[in-house]
C-alpha positions in Angstrom: -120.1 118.5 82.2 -117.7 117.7 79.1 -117.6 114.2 80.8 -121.0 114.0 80.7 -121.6 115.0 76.9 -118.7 112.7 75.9 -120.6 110.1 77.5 -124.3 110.9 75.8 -122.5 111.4 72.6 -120.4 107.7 72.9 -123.4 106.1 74.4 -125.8 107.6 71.6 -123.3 105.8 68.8 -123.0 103.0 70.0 -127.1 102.7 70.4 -127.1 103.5 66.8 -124.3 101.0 66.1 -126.0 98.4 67.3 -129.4 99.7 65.9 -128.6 100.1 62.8 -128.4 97.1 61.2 -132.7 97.2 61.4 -132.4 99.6 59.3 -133.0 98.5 55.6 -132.2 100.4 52.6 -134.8 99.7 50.2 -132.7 100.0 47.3 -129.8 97.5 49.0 -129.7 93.7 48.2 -129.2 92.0 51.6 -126.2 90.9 52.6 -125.0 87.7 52.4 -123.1 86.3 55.7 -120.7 83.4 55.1 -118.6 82.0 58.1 -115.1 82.2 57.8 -113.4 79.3 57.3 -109.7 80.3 57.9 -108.1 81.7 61.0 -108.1 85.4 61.5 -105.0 87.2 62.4 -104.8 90.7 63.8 -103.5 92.1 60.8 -106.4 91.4 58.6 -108.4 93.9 60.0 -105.8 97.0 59.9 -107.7 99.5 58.4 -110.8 101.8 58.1 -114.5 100.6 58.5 -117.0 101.9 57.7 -120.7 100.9 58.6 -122.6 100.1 56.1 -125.8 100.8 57.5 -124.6 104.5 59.1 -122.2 105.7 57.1 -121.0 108.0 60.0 -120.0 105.1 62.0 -116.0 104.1 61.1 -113.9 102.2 63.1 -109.9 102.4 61.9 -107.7 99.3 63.5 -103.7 99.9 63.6 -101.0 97.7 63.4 -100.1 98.6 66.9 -102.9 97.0 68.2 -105.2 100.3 68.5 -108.6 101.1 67.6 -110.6 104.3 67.4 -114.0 104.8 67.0 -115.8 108.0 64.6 -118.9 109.5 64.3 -119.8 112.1 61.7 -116.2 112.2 62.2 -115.7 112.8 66.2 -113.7 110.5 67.9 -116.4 108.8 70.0 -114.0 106.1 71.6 -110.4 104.6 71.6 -108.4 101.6 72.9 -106.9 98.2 72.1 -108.5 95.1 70.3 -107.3 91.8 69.8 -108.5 89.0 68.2 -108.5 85.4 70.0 -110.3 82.2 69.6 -111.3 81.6 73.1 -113.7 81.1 75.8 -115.1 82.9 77.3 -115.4 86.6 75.6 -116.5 89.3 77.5 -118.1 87.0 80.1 -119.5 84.8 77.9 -119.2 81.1 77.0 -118.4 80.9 73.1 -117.6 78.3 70.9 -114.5 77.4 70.0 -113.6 75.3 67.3 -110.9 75.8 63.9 -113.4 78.4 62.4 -114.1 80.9 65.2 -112.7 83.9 66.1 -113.6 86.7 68.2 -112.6 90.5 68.5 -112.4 92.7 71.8 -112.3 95.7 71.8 -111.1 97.4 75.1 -112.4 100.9 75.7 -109.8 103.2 77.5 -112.9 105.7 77.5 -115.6 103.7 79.2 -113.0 101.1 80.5 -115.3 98.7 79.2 -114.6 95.1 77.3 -116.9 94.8 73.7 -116.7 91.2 72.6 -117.4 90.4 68.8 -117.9 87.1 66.9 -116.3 87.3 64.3 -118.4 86.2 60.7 -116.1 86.8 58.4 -113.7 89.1 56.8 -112.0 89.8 53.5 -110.4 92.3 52.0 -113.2 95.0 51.7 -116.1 93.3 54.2 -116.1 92.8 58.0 -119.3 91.1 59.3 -119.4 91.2 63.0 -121.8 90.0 65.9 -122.4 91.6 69.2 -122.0 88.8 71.5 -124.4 89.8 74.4 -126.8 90.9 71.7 -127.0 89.0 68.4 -127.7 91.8 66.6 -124.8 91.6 63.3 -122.9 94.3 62.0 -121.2 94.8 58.6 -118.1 97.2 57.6 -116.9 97.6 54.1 -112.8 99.1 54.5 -112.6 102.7 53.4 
């Protein structure tokens, strides 16, 4: 049973994750999605995330190499993530050139691989996109 609710409750987030960005706050300017241009190292994105669309969505990414996933502050999911430049990601064939760069995240919950293009990232945005979905995702660091 506590399997079973840990489930509903991670698979619930992360249907909202990758709802959310539909969701337009009225009183929001869009956001503006530049590529990256530079090569993205793991350590970049050490830190907490939150999303901007659900603020009760945060990531946090540690220098070890770990993630872990909140909602309304419950650790939802946990694992490793890397960030590569290669094809393919999570089953996928992806471009690859001098200005790409992909996160995976690899769930030790759902033993599951989430692959991410990476759009770009600075020093207080992330802006993601699900591979397998399109749908893009932005973070400003806590």
């Amino acid at each position: 049973m506590k399997t079973n609710k840990r489930s509903l409750i991670l698979s619930i987030a992360l249907f909202a994750i990758a709802s959310s960005y539909c969701i337009i706050n009225a009183n929001s300017k869009p956001a503006k999605i530049v590529k990256s241009n530079k090569s993205v190292q793991d350590s970049t994105i050490i830190g907490s995330w939150i999303l901007e669309d659900d603020n009760n969505s945060k990531f946090i990414f540690t220098a070890d190499s770990l993630y872990s996933q909140y909602y309304e502050n419950n650790l939802i999911d946990k694992g490793t993530f890397r960030i590569r430049n290669s094809s393919p990601q999570c089953g996928v064939e992806v471009s690859v050139n001098a200005n790409t760069n992909y996160l995976q995240l690899l769930s030790i919950n759902l033993n599951s691989t989430f692959c991410y293009e990476i759009y770009g990232i600075g020093l207080n945005k992330l802006t993601i996109r699900i591979l397998d979905r399109g749908e893009i995702l932005i973070f400003t660091k806590q």
